[in-house]
Phi, psi and omega in degrees: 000138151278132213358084165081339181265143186265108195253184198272316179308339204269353173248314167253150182239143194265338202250313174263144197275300222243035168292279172280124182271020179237336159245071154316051216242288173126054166263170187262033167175150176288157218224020141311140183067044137082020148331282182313313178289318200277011151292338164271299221235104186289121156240038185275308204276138192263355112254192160200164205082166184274348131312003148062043168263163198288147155305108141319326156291320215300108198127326176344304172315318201240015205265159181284343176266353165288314194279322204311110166283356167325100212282141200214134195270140183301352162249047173225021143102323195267011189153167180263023220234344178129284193230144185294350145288331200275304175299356181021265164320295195266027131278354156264322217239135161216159246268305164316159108049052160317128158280354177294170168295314228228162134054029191061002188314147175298319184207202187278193193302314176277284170347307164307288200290333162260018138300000159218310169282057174266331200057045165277190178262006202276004179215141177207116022288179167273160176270183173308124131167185205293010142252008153305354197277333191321337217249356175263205129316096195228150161323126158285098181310123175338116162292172147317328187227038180203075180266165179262155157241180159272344149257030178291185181297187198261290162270128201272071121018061176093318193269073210274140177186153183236084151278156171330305167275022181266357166240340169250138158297074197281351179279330190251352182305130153273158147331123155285113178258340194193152185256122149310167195251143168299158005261023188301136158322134150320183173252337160312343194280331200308135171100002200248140185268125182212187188261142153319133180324338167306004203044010205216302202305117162301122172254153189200105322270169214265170187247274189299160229254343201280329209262007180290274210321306180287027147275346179208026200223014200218235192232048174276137208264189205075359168288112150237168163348014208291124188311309177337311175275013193083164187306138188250120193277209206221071203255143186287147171077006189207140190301117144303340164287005198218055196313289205327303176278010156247013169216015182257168189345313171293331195305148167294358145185143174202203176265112179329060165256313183261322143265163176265169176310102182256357198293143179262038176257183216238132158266082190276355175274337200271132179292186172245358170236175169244128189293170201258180189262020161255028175064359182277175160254026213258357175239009183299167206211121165309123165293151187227200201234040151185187228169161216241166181264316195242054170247014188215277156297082163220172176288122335159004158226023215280177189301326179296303158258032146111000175291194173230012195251171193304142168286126135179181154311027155325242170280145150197177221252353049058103179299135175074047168090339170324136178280330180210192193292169154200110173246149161337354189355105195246165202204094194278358180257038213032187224299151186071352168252222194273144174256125173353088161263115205254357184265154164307146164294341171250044186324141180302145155209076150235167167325347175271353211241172173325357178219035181295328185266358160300321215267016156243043143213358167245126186282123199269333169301319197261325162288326121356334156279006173055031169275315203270347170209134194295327197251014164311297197302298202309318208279292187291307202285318183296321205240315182099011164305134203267190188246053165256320199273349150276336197264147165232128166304329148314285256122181194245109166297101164003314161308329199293146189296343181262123164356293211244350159089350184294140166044036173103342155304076196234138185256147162271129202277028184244356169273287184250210190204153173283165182283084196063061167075325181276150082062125144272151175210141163237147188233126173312288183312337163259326179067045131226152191258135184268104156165173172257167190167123158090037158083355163226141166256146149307095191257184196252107183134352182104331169329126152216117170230179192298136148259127190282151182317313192289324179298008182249318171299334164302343189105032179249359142246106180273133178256125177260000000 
């Protein structure tokens, strides 16, 4: 290059056409597998700059878009070569008159990426695909006015958006030939940046598939609520929006993600395999001491478990992102009166019913016996409760205002209410609770009754 600059010469030679013989463009060397761009653009060194920042390329050499055979038709365009290894670089990128904003991109960042993950025709096989998860309940994909850049932060801060790259690499991305054991990074994910259990620490690039999620799952400002995904509980003393203090080292008990499993109480419900989304163990995954954010959050047909559709937290038909059903128990004349049963009094509790994604590591038959709490049966199979309304499915936040933290037990506060004025509570060693709820109080000694209209009006429900 002259100083430094890319003139028409540094690619083309004008007076020979067929030096490359498959792109007859009267480039000055064949340019299959990305020959031309990588005369330039190294992905060998695993930074650059005098500032030791990371390479984006790095990882290339070995990438499913470096590898990939995948046969790709000469009327999509994206190259002369053949195969999506052959087309390498310019099946993203082109070199001419980019549609893109930024970086030559063909278009914009997801459009690019669905020009072959579409489950079109334009590559065979096809690839998996994931926007088909779009047409469900899904990430929300970059607007007009929240776009990804590659140089925004890291924790992503108000400009809330889920691109494609914000979870994927495409120059480092690999095949999933095997799924790795948690909390270790996919192997599609590989190359991708995140936050540290800390809320704060950049990883560039993150090791674990959980510090992905905690770009924007953690205590990056700008969350809100969104209905798309369904009812949201309520928990005291804590963001729900903010997994880190209900599942990192300090939470009072929470799901093995961030940490392994430490708890000494007895799981006499946990399976030893995990089912598959046909309810089988035959695409299950051996439990380990510690579990994945999408081993819970996936698409509800993924690949992973016995599906035929893309793994991850695409889409799912399913609230909040959920891999099977989990439903809610809501309580509309607010917290302490009766709560909604929209379930059969006798409810499936197999992987199909209304607690499917609990019942895939937990045998919902052996809780329901009341081994591990005297009142499961009555509350779900009898009364119709959902396991929303004691459990918070992160964890238990160090914060939270109810005591003791065991197993998980956080009440929803749009659920119940206190009891007369006293402290909600759960106490593990008795395995009673202090508050009102479905319209009865708890009282501290195990006492329980009805509460009459005039006792509510007296104050033996305080609603918060």
């Amino acid at each position: 290059m002259v100083n430094g600059n890319v003139e028409c010469t540094s690619c083309h030679n004008p007076h020979v056409q067929a030096v490359d013989k498959l792109s007859s463009n009267f480039l000055v060397r064949d340019s299959s597998n990305g020959q031309m761009c990588l005369a330039c653009h190294d992905p060998t060194r695993t930074t650059m700059g005098s500032n030791k920042q990371a390479n984006p390329l790095a990882g290339w050499n070995i990438s499913i878009h470096a590898l990939a055979e995948n046969k790709v038709s000469l009327q999509s365009k994206l190259g002369n070569y053949g195969t999506v290894a052959g087309n390498a670089c310019t099946s993203c990128h082109a070199s001419h008159n980019a549609g893109g904003a930024t970086r030559l991109l063909r278009a914009t960042n997801e459009s690019t990426c669905m020009n072959c993950h579409n489950g079109g025709s334009k590559i065979s096989p096809a690839a998996p695909n994931v926007f088909a998860e779009y047409s469900k309940i899904s990430h929300p994909l970059p607007n007009g006015s929240n776009q990804h850049d590659a140089k925004e932060s890291v924790l992503l801060n108000n400009n809330r958006h889920a691109s494609c790259l914000d979870c994927h690499n495409s120059h480092s991305s690999q095949r999933e030939t095997s799924f790795n054991v948690a909390p270790l990074l996919r192997a599609s994910q590989l190359g991708v940046s995140g936050i540290g259990a800390d809320g704060m620490t950049v990883l560039t690039p993150a090791a674990n598939q959980y510090e992905s999620c905690l770009r924007c799952h953690g205590y990056s400002a700008g969350k809100t609520t969104n209905p798309v995904f369904g009812y949201t509980p309520t928990r005291a003393g804590s963001d729900p929006l903010n997994i880190i203090p209900q599942m990192n080292t300090i939470a009072k008990s929470s799901h093995p993600v961030m940490h392994a499993r430490s708890s000494g109480l007895q799981q006499p419900s946990l399976l030893t395999t995990m089912l598959d989304v046909n309810g089988t163990t035959s695409h299950g995954r051996t439990m380990g001491s510690q579990i994945f954010c999408t081993d819970c959050h996936n698409s509800d047909d993924n690949r992973e478990f016995g599906g035929s559709g893309p793994t991850g937290p695409h889409g799912s038909k399913y609230w909040h992102l959920l891999e099977h059903d989990y439903e809610f128990s809501q309580a509309p004349a607010g917290p302490g009166t009766q709560i909604t049963v929209n379930l059969h009094p006798q409810p499936d509790l197999s992987i199909n019913g209304p607690y499917g994604m609990c019942a895939k590591c937990h045998n919902l038959s052996i809780v329901m016996q009341s081994t591990s709490w005297a009142y499961h049966n009555s509350h779900v199979v009898k009364d119709g409760f959902s396991c929303s309304t004691c459990h918070n499915p992160h964890g238990m936040s160090a914060t939270s205002a109810n005591p003791t933290g065991a197993r998980m037990v956080d009440f929803d506060m749009n659920v119940v209410a206190s009891n007369a004025g006293q402290p909600i509570s759960y106490q593990a060693g008795s395995s009673t609770c202090v508050l009102a709820c479905h319209g009865t109080a708890h009282d501290p000694g195990g006492r329980i009754h009805k509460i009459t209209g005039l006792q509510q009006a007296a104050g033996a429900i305080v609603k918060r």
